[in-house]
DOVOFI-97490 format. One record per atom (N, C-alpha, C): x, y, z; residue in three letters. Coordinates in steps of 0.02 Angstrom, whole numbers, plus 50000, padded with zeros to 5 digits. Layout:
XYZALA;...
END
This chain:
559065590255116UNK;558535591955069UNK;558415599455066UNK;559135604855068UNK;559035610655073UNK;558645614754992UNK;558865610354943UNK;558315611854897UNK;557425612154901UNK;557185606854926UNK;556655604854929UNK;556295609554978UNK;556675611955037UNK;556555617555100UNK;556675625355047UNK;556945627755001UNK;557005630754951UNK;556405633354911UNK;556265625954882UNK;555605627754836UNK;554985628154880UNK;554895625754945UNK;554295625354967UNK;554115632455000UNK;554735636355034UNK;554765642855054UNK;554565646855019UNK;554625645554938UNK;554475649554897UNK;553865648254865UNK;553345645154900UNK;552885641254883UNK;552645637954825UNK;553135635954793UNK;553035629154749UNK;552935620754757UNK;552435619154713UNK;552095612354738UNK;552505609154669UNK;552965604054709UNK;553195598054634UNK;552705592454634UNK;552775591454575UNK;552255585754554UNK;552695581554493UNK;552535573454484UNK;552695570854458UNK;553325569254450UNK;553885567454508UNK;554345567454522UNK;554675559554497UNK;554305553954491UNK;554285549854497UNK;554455547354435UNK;554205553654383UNK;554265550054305UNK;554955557154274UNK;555155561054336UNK;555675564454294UNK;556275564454329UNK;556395559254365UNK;557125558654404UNK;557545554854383UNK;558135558154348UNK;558725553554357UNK;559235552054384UNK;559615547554378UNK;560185546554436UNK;560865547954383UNK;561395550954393UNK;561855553454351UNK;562315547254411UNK;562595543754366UNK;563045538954411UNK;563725541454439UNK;564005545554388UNK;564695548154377UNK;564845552554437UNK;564405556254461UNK;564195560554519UNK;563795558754556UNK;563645552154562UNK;563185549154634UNK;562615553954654UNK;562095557254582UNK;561855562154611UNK;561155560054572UNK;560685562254612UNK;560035562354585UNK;559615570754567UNK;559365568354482UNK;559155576154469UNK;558535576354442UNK;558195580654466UNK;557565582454436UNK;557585585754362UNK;557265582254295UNK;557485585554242UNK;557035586754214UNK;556435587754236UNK;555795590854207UNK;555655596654230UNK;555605602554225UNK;555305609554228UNK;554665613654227UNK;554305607554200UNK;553645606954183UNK;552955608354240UNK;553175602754295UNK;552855597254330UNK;552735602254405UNK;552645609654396UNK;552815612154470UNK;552305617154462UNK;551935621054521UNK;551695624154527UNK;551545628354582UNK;551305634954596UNK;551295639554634UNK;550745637354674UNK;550685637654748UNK;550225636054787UNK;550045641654845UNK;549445640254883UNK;549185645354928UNK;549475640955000UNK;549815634655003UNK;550045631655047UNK;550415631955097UNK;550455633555145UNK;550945634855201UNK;551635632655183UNK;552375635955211UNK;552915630255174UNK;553315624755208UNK;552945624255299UNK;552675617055320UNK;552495610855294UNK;551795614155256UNK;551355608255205UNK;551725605155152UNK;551875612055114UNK;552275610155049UNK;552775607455051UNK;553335607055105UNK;553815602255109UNK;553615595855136UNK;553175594655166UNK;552805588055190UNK;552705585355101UNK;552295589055076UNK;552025586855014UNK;552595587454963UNK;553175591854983UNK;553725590454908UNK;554255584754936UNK;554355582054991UNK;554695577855017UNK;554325570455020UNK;553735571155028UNK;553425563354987UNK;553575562254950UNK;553535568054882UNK;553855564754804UNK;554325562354805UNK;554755564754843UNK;555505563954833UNK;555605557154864UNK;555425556554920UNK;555375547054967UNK;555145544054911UNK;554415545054879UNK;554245539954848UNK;554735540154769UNK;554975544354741UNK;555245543254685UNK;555935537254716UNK;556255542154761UNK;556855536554765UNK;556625529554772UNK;555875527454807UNK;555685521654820UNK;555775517854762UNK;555325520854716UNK;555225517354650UNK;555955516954621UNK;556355522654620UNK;557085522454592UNK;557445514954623UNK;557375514654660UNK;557755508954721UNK;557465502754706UNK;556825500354699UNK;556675493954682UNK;556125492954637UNK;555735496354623UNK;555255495154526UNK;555675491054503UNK;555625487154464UNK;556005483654412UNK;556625478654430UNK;556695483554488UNK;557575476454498UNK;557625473854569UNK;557195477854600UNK;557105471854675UNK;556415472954694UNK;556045472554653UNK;555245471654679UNK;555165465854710UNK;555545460054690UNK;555245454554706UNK;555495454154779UNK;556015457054793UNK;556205453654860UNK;556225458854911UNK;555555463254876UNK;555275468354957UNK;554675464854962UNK;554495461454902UNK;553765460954893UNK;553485454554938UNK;554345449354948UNK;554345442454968UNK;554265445655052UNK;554665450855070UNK;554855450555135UNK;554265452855183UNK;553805453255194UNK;553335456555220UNK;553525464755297UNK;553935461655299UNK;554405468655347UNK;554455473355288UNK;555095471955235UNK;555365475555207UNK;554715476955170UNK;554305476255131UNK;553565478055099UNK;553095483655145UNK;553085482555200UNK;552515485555253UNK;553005491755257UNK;553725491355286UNK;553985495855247UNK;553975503655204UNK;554205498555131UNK;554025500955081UNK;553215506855085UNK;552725501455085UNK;552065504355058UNK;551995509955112UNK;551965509855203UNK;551715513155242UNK;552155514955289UNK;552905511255290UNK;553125514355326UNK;553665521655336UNK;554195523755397UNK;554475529155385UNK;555105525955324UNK;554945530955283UNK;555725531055234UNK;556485528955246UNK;556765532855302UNK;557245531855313UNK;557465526455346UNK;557045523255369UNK;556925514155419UNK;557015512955344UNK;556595511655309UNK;556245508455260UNK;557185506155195UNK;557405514155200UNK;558225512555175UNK;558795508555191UNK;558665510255291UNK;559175506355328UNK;559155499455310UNK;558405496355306UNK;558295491555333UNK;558235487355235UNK;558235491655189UNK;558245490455135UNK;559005488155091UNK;559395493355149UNK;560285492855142UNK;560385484455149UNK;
END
């Protein structure tokens, strides 16, 4: 996430990550395509990567199951508790 360690150094706060990410298949790559959605902060760049690396967990979240496997995080109560509160990268393994 050497981008995300990037913008936060430079103290920028992303916002709205969730409604501007796409996944380019051809290149197995995920891109932020809004320009809009960011802003300059008085934030440490500790904080701000705490706070620009949530977006990013939770966008992939929603990217990963909104619409095409809601139902069967939603059935599993592990994989759900998960989802909503737990660490991310469990939350992938265990989503794999």
């Amino acid at each position: 996430m050497l981008d995300v360690k990037t913008i936060s150094n430079n103290g920028i706060l992303s916002d709205a990550l969730p409604y501007n990410t796409i996944f380019y298949p051809k290149r197995k790559k995920l891109y932020v395509v809004d320009t809009d959605d960011y802003s300059f902060s008085d934030m440490d760049s500790n904080s701000l990567y705490a706070s620009n690396i949530a977006q990013v967990e939770y966008s992939l979240k929603m990217f990963l199951v909104d619409g095409y496997f809601d139902g069967i995080v939603r059935d599993n109560k592990y994989l759900y508790d998960l989802y909503k509160y737990g660490d991310f990268i469990t939350f992938l393994k265990e989503y794999r």
